[in-house]
C-alpha positions, 0 to 999 in steps of 0.5 A: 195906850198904855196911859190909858190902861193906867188910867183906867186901873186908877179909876177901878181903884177909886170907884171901889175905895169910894164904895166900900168907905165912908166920904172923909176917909174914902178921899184920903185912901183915893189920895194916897192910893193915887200917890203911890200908884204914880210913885210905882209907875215913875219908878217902873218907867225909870228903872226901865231907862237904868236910872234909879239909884242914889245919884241917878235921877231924870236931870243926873248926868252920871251913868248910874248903870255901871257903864261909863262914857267913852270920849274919842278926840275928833281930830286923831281918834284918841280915846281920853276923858280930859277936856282937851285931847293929850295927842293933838290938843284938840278940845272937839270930842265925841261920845262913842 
């Protein structure tokens, strides 16, 4: 549903640029107002998830809201972030 509100918002916008301006110009300004209504809903959609910043992105695998993630050996239960657990040697792990 909310696609199609999107979608319905880009179309009003275009049917009015195509009207008020004349063709050459009215395809550049329908261009470009499509970009930057697709930049603004990428950039709502990811601040939303807590993505957005210099190192995060979609495809970042560090955490880029403050929080860090907390690894727990699956053997004795010890928190650590080394590959293999420093109580048990361990190398199974899960995230908590």
């Amino acid at each position: 549903m909310n696609q199609l509100v999107w979608i319905g918002i880009s179309f009003a916008i275009s049917i009015t640029i195509s009207m008020l301006l004349p063709f050459p110009i009215s395809l550049v300004a329908i261009v470009g107002t499509f970009l930057l209504l697709n930049y603004y809903i990428r950039r709502r959609m990811m601040s939303r998830i807590g993505n957005v910043g210099a190192i995060g992105g979609m495809f970042s695998p560090i955490p880029t809201n403050g929080s860090s993630l907390n690894y727990y050996c699956m053997g004795c239960g010890k928190q650590h972030r080394q590959t293999a657990c420093p109580k048990c040697g361990s190398k199974m792990k899960r995230i908590g």
